[in-house]
C-alpha positions as CSV (number, residue, x, y, z in Angstrom):
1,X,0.0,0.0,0.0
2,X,2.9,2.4,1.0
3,X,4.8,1.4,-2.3
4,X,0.9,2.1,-4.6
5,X,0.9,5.8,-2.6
6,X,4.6,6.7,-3.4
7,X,4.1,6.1,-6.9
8,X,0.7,7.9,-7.1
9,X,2.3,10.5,-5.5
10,X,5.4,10.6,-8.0
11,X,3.0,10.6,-10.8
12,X,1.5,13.6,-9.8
13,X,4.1,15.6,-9.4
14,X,5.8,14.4,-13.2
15,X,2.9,14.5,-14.9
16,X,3.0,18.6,-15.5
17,X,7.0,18.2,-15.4
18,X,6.4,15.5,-18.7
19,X,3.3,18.1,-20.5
20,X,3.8,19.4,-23.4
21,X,5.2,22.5,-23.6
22,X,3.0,25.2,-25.6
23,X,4.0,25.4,-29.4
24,X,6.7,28.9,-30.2
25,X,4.6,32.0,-30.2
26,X,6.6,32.0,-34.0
27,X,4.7,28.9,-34.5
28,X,1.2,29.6,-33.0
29,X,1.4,33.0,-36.1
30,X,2.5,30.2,-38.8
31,X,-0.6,27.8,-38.1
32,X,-2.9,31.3,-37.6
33,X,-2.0,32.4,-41.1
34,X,-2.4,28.4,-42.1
35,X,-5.5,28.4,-40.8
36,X,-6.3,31.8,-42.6
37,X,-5.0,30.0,-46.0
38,X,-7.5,27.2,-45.6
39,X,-10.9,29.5,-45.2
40,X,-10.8,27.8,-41.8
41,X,-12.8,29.8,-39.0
42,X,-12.9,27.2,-36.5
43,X,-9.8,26.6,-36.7
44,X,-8.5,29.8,-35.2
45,X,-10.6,28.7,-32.1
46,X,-7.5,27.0,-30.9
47,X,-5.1,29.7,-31.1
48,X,-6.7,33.0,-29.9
49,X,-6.4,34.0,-26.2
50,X,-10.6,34.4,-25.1
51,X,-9.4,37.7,-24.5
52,X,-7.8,38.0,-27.9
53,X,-7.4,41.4,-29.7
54,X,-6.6,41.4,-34.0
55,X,-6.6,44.8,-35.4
56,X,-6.8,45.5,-39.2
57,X,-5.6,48.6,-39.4
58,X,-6.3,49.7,-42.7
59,X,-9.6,48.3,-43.2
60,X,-10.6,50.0,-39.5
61,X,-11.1,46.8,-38.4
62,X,-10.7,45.9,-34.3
63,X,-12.3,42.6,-33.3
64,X,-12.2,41.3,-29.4
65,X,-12.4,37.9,-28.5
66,X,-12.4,34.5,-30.8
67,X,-16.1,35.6,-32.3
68,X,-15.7,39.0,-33.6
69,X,-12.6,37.5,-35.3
70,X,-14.1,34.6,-36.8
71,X,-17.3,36.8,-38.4
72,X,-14.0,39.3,-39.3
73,X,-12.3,36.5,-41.2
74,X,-15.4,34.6,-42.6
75,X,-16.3,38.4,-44.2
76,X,-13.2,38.4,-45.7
77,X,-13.6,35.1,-47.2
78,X,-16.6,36.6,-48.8
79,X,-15.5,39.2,-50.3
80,X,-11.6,37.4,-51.2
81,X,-12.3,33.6,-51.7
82,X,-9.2,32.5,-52.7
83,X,-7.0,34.4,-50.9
84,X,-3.1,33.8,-50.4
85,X,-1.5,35.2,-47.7
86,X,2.1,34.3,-47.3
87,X,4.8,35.1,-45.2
88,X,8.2,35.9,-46.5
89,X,10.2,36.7,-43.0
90,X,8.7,36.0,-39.4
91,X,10.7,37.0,-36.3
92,X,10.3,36.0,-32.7
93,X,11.6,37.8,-29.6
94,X,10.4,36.2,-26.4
95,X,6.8,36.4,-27.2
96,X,6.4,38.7,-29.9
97,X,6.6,37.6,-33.5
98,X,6.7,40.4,-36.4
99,X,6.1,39.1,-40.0
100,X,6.5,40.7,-43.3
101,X,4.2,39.1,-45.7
102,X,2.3,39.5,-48.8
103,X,-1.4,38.8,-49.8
104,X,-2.9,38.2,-53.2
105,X,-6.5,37.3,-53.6
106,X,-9.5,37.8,-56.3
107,X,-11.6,41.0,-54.7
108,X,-15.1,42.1,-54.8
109,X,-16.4,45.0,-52.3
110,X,-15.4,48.2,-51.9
111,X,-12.2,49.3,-53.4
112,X,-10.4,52.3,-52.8
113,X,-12.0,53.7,-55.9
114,X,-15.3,52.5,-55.7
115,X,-16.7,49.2,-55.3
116,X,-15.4,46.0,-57.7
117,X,-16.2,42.8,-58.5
118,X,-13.7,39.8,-59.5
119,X,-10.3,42.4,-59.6
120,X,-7.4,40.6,-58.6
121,X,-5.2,42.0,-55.6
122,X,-2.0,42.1,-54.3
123,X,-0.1,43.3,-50.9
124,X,2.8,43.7,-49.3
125,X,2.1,44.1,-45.4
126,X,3.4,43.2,-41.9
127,X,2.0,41.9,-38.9
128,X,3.2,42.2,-35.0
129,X,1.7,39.5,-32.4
130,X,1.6,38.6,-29.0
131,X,1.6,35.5,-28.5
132,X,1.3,33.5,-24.6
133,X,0.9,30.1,-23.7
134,X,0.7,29.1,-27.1
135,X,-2.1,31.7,-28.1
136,X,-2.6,35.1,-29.5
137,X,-3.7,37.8,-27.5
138,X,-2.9,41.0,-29.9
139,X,-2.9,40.6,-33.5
140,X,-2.4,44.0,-36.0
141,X,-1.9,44.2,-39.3
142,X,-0.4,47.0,-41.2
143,X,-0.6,47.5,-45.0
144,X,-1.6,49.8,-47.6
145,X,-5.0,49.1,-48.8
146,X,-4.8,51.1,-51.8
147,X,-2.0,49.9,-53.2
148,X,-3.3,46.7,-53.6
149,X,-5.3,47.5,-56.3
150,X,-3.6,47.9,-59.8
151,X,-3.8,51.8,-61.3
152,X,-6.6,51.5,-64.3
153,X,-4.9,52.1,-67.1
154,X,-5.8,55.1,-69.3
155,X,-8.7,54.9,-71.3
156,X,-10.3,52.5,-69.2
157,X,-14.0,52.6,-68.1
């Protein structure tokens, strides 16, 4: 009986010791954009902090919580259905990541000129995260909205 309690009592203090340990805040932002990439809501669940914050700063966009960012992302999927949003350099610090990225998608809504339909798109942008205990609790993007959408050329209507 004494030998059954020792070993209980072992157990319980390795289990946490033997947990897995959360996943890099560098890789928590990889699987986000992933997850982004795949027109897959529910799979953000996962990964944002309930007290989670992701700001799109051009499009005046500032959701709070998993559920503001879900109807945020599934509006973009509306509006960009096969978006691409790829990042080219990703950098952690403790548990910050900033990423430079870019974004190409076929876009219908409003434009910076008006609305469109079908116009294909293309940005260069970067994003800063916190990231803690494997999820995010501030997300912001930074691009320039405008320049994402080629100049008409002259003489078109």
């Amino acid at each position: 009986m004494k030998a059954a309690l020792s070993l209980a009592a072992c157990l319980v203090l390795v289990a946490p010791a033997i947990a897995e340990d959360p996943p890099s805040p560098k890789a928590v932002i990889q699987e986000y954009v992933s997850a982004w990439n795949r027109h897959d809501p529910a799979a953000l669940d996962p990964l944002l902090d309930p007290a989670s914050v992701h700001e799109d700063v051009p499009a005046g966009f500032r959701g709070k919580g998993p559920a503001e960012i879900k109807a945020f992302a599934g509006e973009v999927f509306k509006a960009q259905p096969d978006l691409k949003w790829r990042l080219t350099t990703i950098v952690q610090s403790g548990s910050t990541v900033a990423a430079e990225w870019t974004w190409t998608a076929t876009y219908t809504g409003d434009g910076p000129n008006g609305p469109v339909k079908g116009q294909k798109i293309s940005a260069h942008g970067a994003s800063f995260a916190v990231v803690e205990r494997g999820r995010i609790r501030r997300f912001v993007d930074y691009y320039d909205f405008a320049s994402a959408f080629p100049a008409p050329t002259a003489g078109a209507k």
